[in-house]
N, CA, C and O of each residue as an XYZ file, in Angstrom:
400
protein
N     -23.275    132.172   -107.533
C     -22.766    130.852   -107.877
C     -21.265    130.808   -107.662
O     -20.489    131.465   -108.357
N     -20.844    129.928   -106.573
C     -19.365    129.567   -106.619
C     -18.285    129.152   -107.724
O     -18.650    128.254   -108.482
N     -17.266    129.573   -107.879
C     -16.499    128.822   -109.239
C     -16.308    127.542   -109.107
O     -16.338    126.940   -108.034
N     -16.140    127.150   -109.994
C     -15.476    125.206   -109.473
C     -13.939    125.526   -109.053
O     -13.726    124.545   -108.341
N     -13.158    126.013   -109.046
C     -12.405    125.858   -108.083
C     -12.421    126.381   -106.651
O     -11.401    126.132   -106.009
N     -13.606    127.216   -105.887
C     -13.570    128.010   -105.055
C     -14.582    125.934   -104.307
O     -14.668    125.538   -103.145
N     -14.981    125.381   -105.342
C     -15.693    124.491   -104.829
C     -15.003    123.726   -104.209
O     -15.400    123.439   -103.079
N     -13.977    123.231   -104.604
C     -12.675    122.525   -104.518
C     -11.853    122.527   -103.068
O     -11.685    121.699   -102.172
N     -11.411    123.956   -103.328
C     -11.230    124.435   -102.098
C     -11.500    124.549   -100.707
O     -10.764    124.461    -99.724
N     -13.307    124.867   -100.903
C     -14.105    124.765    -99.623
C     -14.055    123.469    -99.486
O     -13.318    123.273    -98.520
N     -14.492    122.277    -99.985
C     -14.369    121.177    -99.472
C     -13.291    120.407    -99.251
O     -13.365    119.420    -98.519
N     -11.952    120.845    -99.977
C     -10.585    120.474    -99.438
C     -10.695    120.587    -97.681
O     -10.677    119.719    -96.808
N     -10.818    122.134    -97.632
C     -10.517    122.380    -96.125
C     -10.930    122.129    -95.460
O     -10.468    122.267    -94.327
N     -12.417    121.430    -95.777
C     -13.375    121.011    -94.637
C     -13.037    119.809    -94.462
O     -13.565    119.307    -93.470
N     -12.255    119.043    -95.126
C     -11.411    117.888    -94.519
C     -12.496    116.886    -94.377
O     -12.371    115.951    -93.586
N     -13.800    117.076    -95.276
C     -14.957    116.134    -95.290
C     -14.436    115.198    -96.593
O     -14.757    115.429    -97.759
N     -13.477    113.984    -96.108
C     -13.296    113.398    -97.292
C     -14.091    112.577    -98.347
O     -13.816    112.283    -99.511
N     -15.710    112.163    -97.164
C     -16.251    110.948    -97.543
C     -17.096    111.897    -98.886
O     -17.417    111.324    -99.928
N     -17.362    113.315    -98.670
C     -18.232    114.113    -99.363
C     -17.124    114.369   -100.502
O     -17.530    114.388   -101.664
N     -15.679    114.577   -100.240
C     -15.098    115.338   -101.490
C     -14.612    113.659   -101.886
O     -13.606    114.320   -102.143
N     -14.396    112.573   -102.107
C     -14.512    111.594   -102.668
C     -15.570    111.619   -103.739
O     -15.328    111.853   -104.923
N     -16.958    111.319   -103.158
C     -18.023    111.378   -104.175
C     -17.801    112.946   -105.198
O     -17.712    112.844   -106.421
N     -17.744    114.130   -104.600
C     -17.058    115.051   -105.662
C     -16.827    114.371   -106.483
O     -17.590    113.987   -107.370
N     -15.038    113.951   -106.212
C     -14.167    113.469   -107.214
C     -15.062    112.686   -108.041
O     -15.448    113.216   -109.083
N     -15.504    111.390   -107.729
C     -16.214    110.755   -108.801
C     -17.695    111.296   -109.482
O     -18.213    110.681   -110.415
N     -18.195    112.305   -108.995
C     -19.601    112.826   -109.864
C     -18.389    113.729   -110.940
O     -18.707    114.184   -112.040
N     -17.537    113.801   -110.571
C     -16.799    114.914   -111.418
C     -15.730    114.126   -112.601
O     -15.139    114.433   -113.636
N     -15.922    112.860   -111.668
C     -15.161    112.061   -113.260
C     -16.721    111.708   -113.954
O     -17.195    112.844   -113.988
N     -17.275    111.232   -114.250
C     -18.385    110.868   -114.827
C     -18.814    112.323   -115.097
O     -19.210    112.358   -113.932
N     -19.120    113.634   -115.584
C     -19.429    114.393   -115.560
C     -18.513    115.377   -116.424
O     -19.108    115.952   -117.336
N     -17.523    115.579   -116.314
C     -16.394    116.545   -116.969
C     -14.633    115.699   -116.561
O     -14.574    114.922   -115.608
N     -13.499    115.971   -117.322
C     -12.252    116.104   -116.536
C     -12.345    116.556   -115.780
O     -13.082    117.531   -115.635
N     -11.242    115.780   -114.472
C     -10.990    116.084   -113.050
C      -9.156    116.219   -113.426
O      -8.403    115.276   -113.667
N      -8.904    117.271   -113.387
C      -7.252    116.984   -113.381
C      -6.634    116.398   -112.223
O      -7.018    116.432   -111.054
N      -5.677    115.886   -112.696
C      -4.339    114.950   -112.180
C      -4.247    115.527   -110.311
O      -4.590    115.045   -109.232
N      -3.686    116.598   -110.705
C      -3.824    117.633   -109.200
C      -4.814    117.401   -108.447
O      -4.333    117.267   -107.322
N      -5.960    117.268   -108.396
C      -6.978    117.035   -107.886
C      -7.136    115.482   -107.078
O      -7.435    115.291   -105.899
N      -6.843    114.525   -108.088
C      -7.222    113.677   -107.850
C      -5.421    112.961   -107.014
O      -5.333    111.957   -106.307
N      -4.526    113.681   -107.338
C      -3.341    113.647   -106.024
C      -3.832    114.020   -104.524
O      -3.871    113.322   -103.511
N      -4.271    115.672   -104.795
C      -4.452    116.054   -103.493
C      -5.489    115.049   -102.826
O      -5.108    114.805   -101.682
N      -6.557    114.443   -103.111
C      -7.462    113.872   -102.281
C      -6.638    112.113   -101.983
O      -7.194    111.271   -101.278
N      -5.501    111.906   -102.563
C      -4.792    110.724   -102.332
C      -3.798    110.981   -101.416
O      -3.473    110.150   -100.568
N      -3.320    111.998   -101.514
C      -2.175    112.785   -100.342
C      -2.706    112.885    -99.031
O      -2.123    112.710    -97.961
N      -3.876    113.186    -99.249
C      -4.751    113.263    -97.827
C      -4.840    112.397    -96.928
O      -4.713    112.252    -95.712
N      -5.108    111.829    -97.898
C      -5.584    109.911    -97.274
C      -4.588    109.436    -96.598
O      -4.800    108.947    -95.488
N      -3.516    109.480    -97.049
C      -2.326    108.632    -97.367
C      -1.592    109.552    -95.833
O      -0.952    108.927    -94.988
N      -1.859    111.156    -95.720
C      -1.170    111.380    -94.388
C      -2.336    111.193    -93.179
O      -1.988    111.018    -92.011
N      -3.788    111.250    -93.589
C      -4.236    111.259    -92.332
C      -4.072    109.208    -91.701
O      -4.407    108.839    -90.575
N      -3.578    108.400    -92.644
C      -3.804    107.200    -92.205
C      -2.110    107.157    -91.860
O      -1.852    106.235    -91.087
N      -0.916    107.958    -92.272
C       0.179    107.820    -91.404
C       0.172    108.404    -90.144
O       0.693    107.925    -89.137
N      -0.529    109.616    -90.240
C      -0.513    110.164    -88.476
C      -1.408    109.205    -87.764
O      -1.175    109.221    -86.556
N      -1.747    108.907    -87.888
C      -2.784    108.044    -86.753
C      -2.014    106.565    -86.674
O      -2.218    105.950    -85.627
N      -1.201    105.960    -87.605
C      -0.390    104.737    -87.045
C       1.093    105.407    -86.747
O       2.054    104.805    -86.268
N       1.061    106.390    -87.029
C       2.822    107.433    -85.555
C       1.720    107.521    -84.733
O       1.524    106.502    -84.072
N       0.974    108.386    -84.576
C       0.192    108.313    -82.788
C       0.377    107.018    -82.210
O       1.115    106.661    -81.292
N      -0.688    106.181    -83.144
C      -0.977    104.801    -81.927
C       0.953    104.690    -81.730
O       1.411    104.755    -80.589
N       1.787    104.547    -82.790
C       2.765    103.849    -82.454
C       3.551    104.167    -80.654
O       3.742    103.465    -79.662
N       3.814    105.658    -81.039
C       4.191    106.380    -80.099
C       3.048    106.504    -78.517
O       3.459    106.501    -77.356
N       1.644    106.600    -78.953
C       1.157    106.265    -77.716
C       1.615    104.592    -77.164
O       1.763    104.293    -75.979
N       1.763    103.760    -78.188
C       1.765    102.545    -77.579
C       3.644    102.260    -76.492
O       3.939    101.578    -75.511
N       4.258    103.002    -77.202
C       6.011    103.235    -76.458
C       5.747    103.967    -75.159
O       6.502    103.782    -74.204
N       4.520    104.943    -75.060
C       4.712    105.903    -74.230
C       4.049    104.929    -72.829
O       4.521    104.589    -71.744
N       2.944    104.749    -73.405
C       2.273    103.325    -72.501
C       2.782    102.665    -71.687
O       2.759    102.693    -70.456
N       3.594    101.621    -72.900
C       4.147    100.486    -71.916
C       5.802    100.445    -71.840
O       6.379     99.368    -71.989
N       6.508    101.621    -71.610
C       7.648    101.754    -71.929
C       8.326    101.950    -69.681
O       8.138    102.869    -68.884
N       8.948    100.806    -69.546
C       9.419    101.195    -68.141
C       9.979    102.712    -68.225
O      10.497    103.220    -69.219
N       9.720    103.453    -66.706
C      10.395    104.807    -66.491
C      11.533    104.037    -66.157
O      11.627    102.971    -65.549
N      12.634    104.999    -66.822
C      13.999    105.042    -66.768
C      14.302    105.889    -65.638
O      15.214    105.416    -64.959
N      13.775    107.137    -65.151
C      14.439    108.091    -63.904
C      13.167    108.105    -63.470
O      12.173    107.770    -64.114
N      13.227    108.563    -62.187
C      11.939    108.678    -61.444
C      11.962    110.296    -61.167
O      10.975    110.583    -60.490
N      12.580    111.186    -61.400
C      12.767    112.634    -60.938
C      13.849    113.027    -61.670
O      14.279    112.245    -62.518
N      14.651    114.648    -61.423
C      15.495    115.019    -62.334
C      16.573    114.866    -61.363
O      17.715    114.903    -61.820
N      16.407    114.684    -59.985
C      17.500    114.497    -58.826
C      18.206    112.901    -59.411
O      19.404    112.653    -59.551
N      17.111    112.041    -59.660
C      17.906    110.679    -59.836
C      18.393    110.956    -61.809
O      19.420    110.643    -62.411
N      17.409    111.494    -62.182
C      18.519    111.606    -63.751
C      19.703    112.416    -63.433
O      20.397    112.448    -64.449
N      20.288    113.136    -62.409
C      21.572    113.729    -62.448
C      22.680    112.915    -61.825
O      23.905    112.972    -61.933
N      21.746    112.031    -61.041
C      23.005    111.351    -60.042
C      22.943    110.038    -60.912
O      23.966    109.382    -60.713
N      22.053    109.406    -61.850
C      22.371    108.342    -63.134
C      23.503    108.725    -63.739
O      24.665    108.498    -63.404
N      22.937    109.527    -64.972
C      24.284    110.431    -65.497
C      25.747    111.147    -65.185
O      26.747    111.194    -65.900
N      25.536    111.636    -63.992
C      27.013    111.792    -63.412
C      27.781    110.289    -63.308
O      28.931    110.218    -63.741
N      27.030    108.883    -62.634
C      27.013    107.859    -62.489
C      27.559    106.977    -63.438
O      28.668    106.520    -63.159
N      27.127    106.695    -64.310
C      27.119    106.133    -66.060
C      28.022    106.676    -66.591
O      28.999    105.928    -66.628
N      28.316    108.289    -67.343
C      28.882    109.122    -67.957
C      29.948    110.068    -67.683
O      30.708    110.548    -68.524
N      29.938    110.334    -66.218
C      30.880    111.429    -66.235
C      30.280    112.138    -65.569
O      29.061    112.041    -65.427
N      31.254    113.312    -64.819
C      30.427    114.718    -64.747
C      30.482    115.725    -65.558
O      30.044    116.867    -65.420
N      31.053    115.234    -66.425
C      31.513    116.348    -67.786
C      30.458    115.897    -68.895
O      30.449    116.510    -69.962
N      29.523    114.794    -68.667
C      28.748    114.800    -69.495
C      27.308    115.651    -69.440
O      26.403    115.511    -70.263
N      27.292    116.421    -68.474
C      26.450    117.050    -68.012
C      26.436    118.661    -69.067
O      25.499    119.445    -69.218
N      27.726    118.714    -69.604
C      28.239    119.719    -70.020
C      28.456    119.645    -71.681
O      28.934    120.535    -72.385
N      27.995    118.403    -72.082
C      28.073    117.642    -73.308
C      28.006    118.645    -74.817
O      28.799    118.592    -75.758
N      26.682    119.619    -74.656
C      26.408    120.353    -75.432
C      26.940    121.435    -75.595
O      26.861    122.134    -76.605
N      27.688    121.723    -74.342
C      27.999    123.180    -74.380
C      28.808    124.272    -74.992
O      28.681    125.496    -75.024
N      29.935    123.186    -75.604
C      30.929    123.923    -76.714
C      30.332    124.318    -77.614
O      30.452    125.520    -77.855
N      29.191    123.260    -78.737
C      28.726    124.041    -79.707
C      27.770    125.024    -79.826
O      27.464    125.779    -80.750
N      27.229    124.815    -78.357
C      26.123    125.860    -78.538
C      26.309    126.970    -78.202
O      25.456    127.830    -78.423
N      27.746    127.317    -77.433
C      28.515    128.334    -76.770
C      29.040    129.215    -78.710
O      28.904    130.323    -79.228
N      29.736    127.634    -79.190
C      30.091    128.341    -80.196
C      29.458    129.048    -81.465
O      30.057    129.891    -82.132
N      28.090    128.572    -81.729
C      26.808    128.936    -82.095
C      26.645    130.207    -81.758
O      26.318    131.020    -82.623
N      26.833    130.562    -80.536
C      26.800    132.049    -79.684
C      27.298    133.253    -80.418
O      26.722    134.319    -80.635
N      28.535    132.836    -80.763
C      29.830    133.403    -80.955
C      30.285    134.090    -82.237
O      31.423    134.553    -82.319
């Protein structure tokens, strides 16, 4: 026989929320469910429904977003163009000095 927290656990990780939901509630009607418990299965929720509106968001930028350079030949001759040729070199003090 499994412990009730080894129960907990296995079905945390199995990331089967619709099954560890009903858990949660046979387990309120049944005994205390502590506080912790009933966070973690709200924490869950709450990041698997933010990653999936950053995906769509970011798939939707990646989509319909005009290319800015067409190759790394035309991003060097933009940038020299626009910026400088010393902007090419932009990073290099601190990361030289980072080195150091």
């Amino acid at each position: 026989m499994q412990s009730y927290s080894s129960e907990l656990t296995t079905d945390c990780f199995r990331l089967d929320f619709y099954k560890y939901k009903m858990y949660i509630i046979n387990e309120l009607n049944t005994r205390a469910v502590s506080l912790n418990q009933i966070t973690m299965f709200y924490y869950f929720q709450i990041q698997i429904c933010y990653n999936i509106i950053i995906l769509f968001i970011n798939d939707w930028f990646t989509i319909f977003r005009p290319a800015v350079y067409t190759g790394s030949i035309d991003c060097l001759v933009k940038t020299v163009r626009h910026e400088g040729f010393f902007a090419l070199y932009k990073g290099f003090i601190p990361a030289y000095c980072r080195l150091v």
